[in-house]
Each structure stands twice: as structure tokens, then as C-alpha cells.
TIMARGU-451436 format. One record per residue (C-alpha): residue number from 1; residue in one letter; x, y, z. Coordinates in pm, 1 decimal. Layout:
# residues N
NODE seke torke        X        Y        Z
NODE  NUM     A        X        Y        Z
...
# end
This chain:
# residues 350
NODE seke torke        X        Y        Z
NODE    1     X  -2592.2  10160.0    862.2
NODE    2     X  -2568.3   9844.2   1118.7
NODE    3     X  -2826.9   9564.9   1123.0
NODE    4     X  -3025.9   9540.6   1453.9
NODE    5     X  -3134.3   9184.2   1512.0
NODE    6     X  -3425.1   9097.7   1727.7
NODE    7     X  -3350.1   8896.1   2016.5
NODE    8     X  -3536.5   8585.0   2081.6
NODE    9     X  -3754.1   8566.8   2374.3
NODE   10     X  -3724.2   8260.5   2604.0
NODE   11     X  -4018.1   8066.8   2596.2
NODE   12     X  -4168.4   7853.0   2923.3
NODE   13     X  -4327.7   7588.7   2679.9
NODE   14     X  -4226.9   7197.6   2786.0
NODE   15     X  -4142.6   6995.9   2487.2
NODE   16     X  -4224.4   6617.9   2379.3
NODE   17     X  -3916.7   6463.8   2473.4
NODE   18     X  -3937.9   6627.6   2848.7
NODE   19     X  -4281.9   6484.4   2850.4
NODE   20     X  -4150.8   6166.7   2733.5
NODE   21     X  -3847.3   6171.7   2978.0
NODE   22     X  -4059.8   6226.0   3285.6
NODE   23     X  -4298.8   5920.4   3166.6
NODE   24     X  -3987.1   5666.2   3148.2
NODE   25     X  -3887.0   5776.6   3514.6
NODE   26     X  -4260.1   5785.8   3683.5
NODE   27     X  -4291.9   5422.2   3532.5
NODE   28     X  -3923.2   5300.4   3656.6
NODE   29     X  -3993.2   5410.3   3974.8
NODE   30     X  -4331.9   5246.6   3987.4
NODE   31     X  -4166.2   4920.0   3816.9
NODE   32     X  -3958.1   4930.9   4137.4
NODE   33     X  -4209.9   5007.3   4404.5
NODE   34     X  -4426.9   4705.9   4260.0
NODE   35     X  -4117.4   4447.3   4320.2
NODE   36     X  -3998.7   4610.2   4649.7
NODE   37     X  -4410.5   4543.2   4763.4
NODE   38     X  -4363.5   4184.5   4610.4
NODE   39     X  -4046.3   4138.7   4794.3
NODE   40     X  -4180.8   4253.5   5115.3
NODE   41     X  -4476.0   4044.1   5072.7
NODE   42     X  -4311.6   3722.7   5022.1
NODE   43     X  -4060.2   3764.2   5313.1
NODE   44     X  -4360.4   3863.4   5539.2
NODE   45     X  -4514.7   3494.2   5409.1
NODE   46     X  -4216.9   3319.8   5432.5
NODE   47     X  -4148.2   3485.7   5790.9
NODE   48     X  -4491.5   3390.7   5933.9
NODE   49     X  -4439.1   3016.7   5744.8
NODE   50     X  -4128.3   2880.7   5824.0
NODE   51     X  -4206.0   2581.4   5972.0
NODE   52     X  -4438.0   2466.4   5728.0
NODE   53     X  -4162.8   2583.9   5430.2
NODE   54     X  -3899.5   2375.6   5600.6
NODE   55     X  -4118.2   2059.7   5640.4
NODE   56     X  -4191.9   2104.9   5291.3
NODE   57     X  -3802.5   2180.6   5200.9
NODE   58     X  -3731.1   1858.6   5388.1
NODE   59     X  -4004.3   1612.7   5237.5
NODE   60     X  -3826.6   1739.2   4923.9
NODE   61     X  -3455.5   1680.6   5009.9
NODE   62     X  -3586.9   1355.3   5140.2
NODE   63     X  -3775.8   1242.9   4807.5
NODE   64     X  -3441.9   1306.4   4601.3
NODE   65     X  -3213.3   1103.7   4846.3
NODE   66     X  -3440.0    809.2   4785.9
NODE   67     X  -3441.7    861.3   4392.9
NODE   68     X  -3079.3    837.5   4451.4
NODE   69     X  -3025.4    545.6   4629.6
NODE   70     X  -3280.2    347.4   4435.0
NODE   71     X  -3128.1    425.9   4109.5
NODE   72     X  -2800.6    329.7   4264.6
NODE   73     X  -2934.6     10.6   4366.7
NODE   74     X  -3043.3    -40.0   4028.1
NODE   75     X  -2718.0      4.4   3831.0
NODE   76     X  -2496.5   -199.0   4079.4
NODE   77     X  -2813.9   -505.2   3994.2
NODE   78     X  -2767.9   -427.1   3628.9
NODE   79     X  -2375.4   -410.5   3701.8
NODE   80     X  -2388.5   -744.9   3877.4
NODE   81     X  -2600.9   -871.4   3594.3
NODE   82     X  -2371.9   -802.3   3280.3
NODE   83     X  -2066.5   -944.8   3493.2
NODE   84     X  -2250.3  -1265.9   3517.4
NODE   85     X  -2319.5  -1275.3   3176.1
NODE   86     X  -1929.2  -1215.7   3035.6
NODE   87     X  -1811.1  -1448.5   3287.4
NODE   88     X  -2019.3  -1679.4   3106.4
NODE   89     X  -1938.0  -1610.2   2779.9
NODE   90     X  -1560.7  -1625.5   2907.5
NODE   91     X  -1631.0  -1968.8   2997.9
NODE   92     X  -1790.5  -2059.4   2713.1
NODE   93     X  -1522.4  -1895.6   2468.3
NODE   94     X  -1241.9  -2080.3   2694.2
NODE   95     X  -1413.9  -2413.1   2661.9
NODE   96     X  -1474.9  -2405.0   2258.5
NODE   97     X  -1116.7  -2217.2   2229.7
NODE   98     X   -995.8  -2556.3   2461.1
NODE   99     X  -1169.9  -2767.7   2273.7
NODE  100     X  -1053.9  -2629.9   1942.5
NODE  101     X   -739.6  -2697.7   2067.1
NODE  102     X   -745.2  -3017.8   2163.0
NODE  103     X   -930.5  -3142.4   1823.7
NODE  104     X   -615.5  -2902.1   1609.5
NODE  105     X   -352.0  -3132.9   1793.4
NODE  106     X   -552.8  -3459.8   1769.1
NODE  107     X   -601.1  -3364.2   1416.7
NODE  108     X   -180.1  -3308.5   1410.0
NODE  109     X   -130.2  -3619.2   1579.1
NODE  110     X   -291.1  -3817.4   1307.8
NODE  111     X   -162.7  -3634.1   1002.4
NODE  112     X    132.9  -3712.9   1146.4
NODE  113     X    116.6  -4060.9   1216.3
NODE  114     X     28.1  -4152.9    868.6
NODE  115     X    242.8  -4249.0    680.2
NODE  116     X     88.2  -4095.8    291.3
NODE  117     X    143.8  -3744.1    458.6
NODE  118     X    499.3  -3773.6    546.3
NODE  119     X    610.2  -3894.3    195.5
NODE  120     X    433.9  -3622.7     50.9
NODE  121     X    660.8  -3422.8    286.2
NODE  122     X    955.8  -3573.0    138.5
NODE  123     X    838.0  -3510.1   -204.8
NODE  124     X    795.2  -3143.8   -121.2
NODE  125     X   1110.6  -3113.1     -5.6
NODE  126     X   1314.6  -3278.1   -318.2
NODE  127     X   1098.0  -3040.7   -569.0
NODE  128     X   1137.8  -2754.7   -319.7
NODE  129     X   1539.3  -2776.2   -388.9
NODE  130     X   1474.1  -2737.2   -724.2
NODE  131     X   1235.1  -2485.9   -716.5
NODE  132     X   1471.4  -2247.0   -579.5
NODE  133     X   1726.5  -2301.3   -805.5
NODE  134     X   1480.3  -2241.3  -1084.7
NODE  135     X   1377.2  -1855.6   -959.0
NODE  136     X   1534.1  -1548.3   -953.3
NODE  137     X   1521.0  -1530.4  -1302.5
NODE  138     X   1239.3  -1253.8  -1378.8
NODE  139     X   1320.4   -875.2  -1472.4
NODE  140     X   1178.7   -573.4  -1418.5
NODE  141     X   1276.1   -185.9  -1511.6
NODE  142     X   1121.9    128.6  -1487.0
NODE  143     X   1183.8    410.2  -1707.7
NODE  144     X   1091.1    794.9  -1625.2
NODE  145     X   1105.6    857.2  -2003.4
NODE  146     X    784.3    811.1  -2180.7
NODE  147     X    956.5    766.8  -2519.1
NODE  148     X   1196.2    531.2  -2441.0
NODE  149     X    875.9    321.4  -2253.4
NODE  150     X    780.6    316.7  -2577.6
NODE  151     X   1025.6    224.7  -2802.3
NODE  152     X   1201.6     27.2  -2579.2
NODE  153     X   1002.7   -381.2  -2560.8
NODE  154     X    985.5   -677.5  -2333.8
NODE  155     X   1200.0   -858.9  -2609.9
NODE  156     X   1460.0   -576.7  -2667.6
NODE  157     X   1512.6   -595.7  -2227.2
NODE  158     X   1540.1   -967.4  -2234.5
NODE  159     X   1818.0   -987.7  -2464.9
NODE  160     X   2018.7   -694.0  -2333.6
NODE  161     X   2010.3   -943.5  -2016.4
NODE  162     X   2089.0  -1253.5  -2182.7
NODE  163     X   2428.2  -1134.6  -2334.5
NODE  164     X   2515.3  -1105.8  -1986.7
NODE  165     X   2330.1  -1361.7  -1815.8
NODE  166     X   2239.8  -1619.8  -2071.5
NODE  167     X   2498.2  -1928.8  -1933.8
NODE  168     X   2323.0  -1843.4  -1637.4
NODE  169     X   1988.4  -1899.9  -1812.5
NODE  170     X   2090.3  -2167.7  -2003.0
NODE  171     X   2205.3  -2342.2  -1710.2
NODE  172     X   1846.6  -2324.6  -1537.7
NODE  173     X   1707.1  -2435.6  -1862.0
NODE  174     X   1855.5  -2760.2  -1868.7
NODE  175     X   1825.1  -2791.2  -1475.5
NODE  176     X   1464.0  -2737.8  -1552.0
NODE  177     X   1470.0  -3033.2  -1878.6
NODE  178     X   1660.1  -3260.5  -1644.0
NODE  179     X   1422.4  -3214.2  -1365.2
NODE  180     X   1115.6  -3307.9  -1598.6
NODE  181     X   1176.0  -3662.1  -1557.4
NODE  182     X   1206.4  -3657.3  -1136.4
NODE  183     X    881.5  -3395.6  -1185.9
NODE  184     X    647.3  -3623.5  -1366.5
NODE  185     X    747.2  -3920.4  -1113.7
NODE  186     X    669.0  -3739.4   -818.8
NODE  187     X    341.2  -3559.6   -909.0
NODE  188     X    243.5  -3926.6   -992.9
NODE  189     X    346.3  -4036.4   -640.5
NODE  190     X    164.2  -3775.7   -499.9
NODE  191     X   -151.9  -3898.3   -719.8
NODE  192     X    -86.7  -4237.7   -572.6
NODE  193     X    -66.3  -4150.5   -184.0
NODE  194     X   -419.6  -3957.1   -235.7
NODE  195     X   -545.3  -4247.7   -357.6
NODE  196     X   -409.5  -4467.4    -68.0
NODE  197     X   -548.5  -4259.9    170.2
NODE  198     X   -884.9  -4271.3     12.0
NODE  199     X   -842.0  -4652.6    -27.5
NODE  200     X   -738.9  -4751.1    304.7
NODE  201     X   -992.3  -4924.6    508.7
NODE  202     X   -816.1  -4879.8    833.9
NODE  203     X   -867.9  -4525.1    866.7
NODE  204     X  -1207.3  -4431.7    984.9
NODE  205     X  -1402.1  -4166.9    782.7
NODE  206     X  -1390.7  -3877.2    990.6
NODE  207     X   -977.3  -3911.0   1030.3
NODE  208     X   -982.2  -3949.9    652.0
NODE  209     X  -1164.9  -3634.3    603.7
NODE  210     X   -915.0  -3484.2    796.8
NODE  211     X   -614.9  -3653.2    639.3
NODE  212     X   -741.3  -3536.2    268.6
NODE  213     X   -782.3  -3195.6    423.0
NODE  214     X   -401.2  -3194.2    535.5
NODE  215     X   -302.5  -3352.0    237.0
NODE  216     X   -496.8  -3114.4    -14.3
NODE  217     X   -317.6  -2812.5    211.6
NODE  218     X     15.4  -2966.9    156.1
NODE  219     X     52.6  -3052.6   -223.0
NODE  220     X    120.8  -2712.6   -380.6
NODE  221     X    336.4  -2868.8   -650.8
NODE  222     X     48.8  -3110.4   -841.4
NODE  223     X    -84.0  -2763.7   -987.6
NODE  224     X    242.2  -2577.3  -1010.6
NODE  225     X    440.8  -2661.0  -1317.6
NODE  226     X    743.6  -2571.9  -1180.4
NODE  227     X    952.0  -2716.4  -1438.3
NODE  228     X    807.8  -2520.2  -1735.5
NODE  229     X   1050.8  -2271.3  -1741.3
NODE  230     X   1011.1  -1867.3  -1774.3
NODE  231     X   1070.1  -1567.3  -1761.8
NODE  232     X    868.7  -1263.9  -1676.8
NODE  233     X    972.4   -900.8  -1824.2
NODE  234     X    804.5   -609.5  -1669.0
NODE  235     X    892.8   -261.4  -1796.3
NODE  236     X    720.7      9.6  -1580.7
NODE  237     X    656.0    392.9  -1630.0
NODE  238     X    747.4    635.7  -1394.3
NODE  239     X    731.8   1008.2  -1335.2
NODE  240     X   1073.0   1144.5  -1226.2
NODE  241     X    949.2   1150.0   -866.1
NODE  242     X    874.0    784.8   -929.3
NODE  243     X    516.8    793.7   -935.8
NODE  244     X    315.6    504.6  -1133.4
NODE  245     X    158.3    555.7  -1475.4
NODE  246     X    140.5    262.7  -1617.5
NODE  247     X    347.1   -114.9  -1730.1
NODE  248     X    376.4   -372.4  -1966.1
NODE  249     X    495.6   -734.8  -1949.7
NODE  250     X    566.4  -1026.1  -2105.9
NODE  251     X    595.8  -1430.9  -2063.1
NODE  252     X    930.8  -1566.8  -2241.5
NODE  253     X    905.1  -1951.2  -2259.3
NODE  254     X   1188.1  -2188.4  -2263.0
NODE  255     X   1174.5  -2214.2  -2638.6
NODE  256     X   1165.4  -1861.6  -2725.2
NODE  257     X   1427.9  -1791.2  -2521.7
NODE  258     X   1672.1  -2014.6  -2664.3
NODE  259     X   1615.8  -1888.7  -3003.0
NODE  260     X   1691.0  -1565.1  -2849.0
NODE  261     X   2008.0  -1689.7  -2731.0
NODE  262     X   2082.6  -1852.4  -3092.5
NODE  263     X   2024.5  -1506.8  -3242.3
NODE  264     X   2294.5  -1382.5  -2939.2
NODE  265     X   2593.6  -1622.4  -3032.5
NODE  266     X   2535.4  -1642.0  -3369.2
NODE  267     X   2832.7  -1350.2  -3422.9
NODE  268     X   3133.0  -1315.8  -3691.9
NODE  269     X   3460.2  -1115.6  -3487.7
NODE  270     X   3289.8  -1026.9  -3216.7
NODE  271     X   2999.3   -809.5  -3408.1
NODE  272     X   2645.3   -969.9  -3424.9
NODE  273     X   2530.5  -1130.0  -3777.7
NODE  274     X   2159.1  -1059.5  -3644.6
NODE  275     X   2155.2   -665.9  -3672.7
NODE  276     X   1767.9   -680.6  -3464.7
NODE  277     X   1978.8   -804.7  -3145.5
NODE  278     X   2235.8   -538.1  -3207.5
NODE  279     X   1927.9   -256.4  -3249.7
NODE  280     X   1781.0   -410.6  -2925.3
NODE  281     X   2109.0   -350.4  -2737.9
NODE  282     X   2166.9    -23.1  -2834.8
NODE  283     X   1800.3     57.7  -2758.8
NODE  284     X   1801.4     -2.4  -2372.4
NODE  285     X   2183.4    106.6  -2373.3
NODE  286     X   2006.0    442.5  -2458.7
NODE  287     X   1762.9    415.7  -2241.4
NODE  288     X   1973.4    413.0  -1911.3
NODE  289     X   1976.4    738.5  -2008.3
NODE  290     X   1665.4    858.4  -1718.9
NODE  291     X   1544.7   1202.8  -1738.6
NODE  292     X   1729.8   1190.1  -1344.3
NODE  293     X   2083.4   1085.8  -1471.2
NODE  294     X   2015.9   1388.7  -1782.2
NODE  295     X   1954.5   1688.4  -1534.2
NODE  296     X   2230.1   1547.0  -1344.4
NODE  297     X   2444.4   1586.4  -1623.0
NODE  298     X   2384.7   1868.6  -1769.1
NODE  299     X   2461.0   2025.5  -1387.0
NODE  300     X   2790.4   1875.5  -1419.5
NODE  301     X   2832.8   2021.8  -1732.5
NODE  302     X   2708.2   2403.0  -1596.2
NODE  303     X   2424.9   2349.4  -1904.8
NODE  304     X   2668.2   2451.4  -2182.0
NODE  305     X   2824.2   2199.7  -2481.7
NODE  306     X   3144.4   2093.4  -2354.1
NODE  307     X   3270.7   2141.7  -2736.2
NODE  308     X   3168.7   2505.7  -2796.6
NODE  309     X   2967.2   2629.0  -2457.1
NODE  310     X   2611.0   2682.0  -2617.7
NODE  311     X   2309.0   2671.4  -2413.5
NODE  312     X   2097.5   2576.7  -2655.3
NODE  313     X   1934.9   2236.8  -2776.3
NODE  314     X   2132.3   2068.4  -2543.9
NODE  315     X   2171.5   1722.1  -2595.6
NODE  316     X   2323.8   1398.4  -2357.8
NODE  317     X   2603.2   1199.6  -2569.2
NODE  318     X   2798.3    893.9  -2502.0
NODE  319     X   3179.5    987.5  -2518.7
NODE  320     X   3298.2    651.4  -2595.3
NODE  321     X   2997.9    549.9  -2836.9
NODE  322     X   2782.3    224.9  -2787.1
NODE  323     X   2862.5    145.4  -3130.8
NODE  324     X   3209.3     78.7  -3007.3
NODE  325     X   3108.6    -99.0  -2694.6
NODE  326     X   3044.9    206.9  -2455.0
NODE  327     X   2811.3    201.3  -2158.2
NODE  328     X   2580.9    452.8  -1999.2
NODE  329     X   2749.3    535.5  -1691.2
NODE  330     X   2782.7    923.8  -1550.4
NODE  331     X   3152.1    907.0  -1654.7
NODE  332     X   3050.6    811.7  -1996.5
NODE  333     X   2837.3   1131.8  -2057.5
NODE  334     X   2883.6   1461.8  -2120.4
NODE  335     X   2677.2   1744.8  -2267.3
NODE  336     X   2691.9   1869.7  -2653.3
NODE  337     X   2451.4   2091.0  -2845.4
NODE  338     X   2260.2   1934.8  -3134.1
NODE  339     X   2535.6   2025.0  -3378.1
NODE  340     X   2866.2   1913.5  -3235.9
NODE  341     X   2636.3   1575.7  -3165.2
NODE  342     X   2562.6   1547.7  -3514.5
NODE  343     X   2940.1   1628.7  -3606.4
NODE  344     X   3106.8   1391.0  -3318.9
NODE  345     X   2876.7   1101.4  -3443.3
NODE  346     X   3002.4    768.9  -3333.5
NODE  347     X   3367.0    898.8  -3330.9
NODE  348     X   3576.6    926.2  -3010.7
NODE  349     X   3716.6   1264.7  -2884.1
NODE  350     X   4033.5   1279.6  -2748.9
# end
């Protein structure tokens, strides 16, 4: 048998929401009314006004335009007043700059007129001469290798560069022995025109002042041994992009270095008695060898022993040893493992 359903009746009832609907629109269109009345109202007022609105309006407009012009007024005043006041100071600055001026060349006029002050020029210029033939001497090298910074000292750089460089050295040694003598002399001079300057009555005490303060300016030699030769050795670590870590130096007297250069000739057929100046050779010979110049090399090399072509514990080696007088140049290097290093030793491979 089919199911019969009841059908629903439709039902006349008005729900909430209608209810609520019908509210919203009563009050909108009341809303409206209210500000159409308003309107109306006010255009009415304004209609039946207008003359007393546009007095009004204009008392306004006119009120503003004098704000306006007074505070207009005002700023071209204040203007007028700060002009005044750096045209002053302009005048002031170019009379104390003119003035400045004119007591610099006075002040040049009598340094140069005296007679202390232009000997002292003299002087200056004699121990200048030898000043410059006494520099150039100080040395400086960075390594981007941390353990040959550290092995590697001041002393071991300075006499890899004297066997080179050391009748150079020697040379500026006895320029700088020779030149005591003339040094002594003239600081004493200089000591001398001070005190002739401070001594002479015909100079009155302000010029003196001035003189003294010349004179002080000028004698950079009285405190400036210039004769005591040096040298300075500065070894520097680097990264391999050449970044800073740190240095180290050292001071290398006259006397020191001479002993150094004793130790240096003192050799039997061409081979050095002293075996610490042959160790210190070798030592920065080795450590031209930069981490740069290694990578380079073992490019060159395709990163394989030239000897047996294995990639592993790869190793830089001097083909012509130090030992027998080889440098560290790119030429001179080529890659090896660890064991055909060990094997070649300080032989040569044809």
C-alpha cells in the first residue's frame, strides 16, 4: 500500500524578521523626512537672511585678510632683523679673519728677519739630507698561514733580508756612525740659537714669544735621534681574503744587527758555519709558500701528485730544493702526495 502524506496548510501568520524588516524601513524613512524638514528649514532661514549672512560672511573674509597681512608684516620685520644681524657678524668675522691675517704675516715677517731662525733652517736642511738617506730600511710581511705566523720570527725575517740587502745596511750604518759627529754639533747649535734668542735684548718680549713659538715649531730634530740607527720588522696575519687578525714586531738596533750580519758572512764554501741563520732562511723560504700561491698550485696541477696522480694528502714541494739554493716561485712548485714527498726528499727530479 502507498503512503498518503498530509499536505501542509499555508498559514497567514507574520513572522519576527517581517516585523523587524518593516521597523528598519518606517525609521529610514522617518530618518529622511527629519533632514529633508531640517534642510528646508535652513534654506527658508538663509533665504529670508541673506543680507545679514553676507555681512557676516564678509566681516569674516575681512578679519582673515588682516591676520594675513599682519603676520606678513611681521616675518618680513623679523626677516629684516636676522639680515642685520649676519651682516654684522660678517663684518665682524671679516675684521678678526683681517686682522688675523695681518698679525700671521707680521708674525712671518719677523721670524724671518731674524737671523737664529734662518740658521736653524740651514741646520734642518743638512740633517734632512741625511735623514733620507737613513730610511727606507724597515720591513714588513704578512702571512695568510697561521702556522708559519708562528714559527716564522722578527729575527728569522731580518736575516733572510740581510743576505740580500746587508751592504746596503751596512752602508747606512756607517752613514749613520759618520753622521754622529755632524749630529751632536748641530743639535748643540740649535741649543745655542734658543738661547740667543732668549738672550737678546733687542727683541722686545712679545716678538720673542713669537720667535720661540716659530722656533719650537721648527726644530723637529733636537728630539729625534735620527742617527741611532734601526730597523723595524713587522710580520702581520692575514685571512686569505686579507683581512687583519693580528701582528708582531720588533726593534733591531745597530748593534744587533751587525752581529746578525757577522753570523751571515761567517761561511766555509759557500754553506753557513752558523746552522740558526741557515734554519732562519729556510724558514721564511717556506713560508712564501701562502695558502693563495698553494690553491693556485694545486689547480695547475688538476689536484693530483704529479709523480703517481693521487688525490690524497696532497702536499706543495719545492722541485729544486732550498737545501740546494731553490726559491719559492710558481715555477718552482709542483704538487706530490705525502709519500712521493717523503721519498723525493731534498733530491732533484729530472
Amino acid at each position: 500500500m502507498g503512503r498518503y502524506y498530509r499536505r501542509k496548510r499555508k498559514t497567514n501568520k507574520i513572522s519576527v524578521r517581517d516585523l523587524a524588516l518593516g521597523f528598519k524601513v518606517f525609521a529610514i524613512i522617518f530618518i529622511l523626512g527629519a533632514i529633508l524638514s531640517i534642510i528646508n528649514n535652513i534654506i527658508n532661514f538663509i533665504v529670508a537672511n541673506i543680507e545679514d549672512i553676507l555681512v557676516i560672511f564678509a566681516i569674516c573674509i575681512s578679519i582673515c585678510l588682516i591676520y594675513a597681512l599682519i603676520k606678513i608684516l611681521s616675518r618680513r620685520k623679523n626677516l629684516k632683523i636676522e639680515q642685520n644681524e649676519h651682516a654684522k657678524k660678517y663684518k665682524e668675522h671679516a675684521k678678526e679673519y683681517f686682522i688675523c691675517d695681518l698679525e700671521r704675516e707680521h708674525n712671518e715677517y719677523i721670524c724671518n728677519q731674524n737671523s737664529s731662525i734662518q740658521l736653524l733652517l740651514k741646520i734642518n736642511k743638512d740633517l734632512e739630507k741625511i735623514e733620507k738617506q737613513l730610511c727606507g730600511f724597515d720591513l714588513r710581511h704578512a702571512y695568510d698561514n697561521d702556522v708559519f705566523y708562528n714559527t716564522i720570527s722578527e729575527e728569522d725575517y731580518l736575516i733572510y733580508n740581510l743576505v740580500y740587502t746587508k751592504n746596503k745596511v751596512l752602508k747606512a750604518i756607517d752613514l749613520a756612525s759618520n753622521s754622529k759627529t755632524f749630529y751632536e754639533e748641530s743639535i748643540e747649535k740649535i741649543k745655542t740659537l734658543r738661547e740667543d734668542i732668549i738672550n737678546d735684548a733687542q727683541v722686545s718680549e712679545e716678538n720673542r714669544q713669537i720667535i720661540l713659538e716659530r722656533f719650537d715649531e721648527l726644530d723637529r730634530y733636537s728630539t729625534n735621534n735620527i742617527v741611532n740607527f734601526f730597523i723595524d720588522v713587522v710580520i702581520v696575519q692575514v685571512r686569505i681574503n686579507g683581512d687583519y687578525v693580528c701582528c708582531k714586531e720588533r726593534r733591531f738596533f745597530s748593534s744587533e744587527i751587525l752581529e746578525l750580519i757577522k753570523r751571515i758572512e761567517n761561511q766555509e764554501k759557500g754553506f753557513y758555519k752558523d746552522d740558526g741563520i741557515w734554519q732562519a732562511i729556510s724558514r721564511v723560504e717556506r713560508g712564501k709558500v701562502s695558502n693563495k700561491m698553494r690553491f693556485a698550485v694545486y689547480k695547475r696541477d688538476k689536484n693530483r701528485c704529479v709523480i703517481c696522480g693521487s688525490r690524497e694528502n696532497l702536499e706543495v714541494d719545492h722541485i729544486h730544493p732550498i737545501a740546494k739554493g731553490g726559491k719559492t716561485t710558481f715555477d718552482n712548485l709542483q704538487t706530490l702526495c705525502h709519500n712521493c714527498n717523503v721519498a723525493k726528499s731534498d733530491t732533484v727530479i729530472e
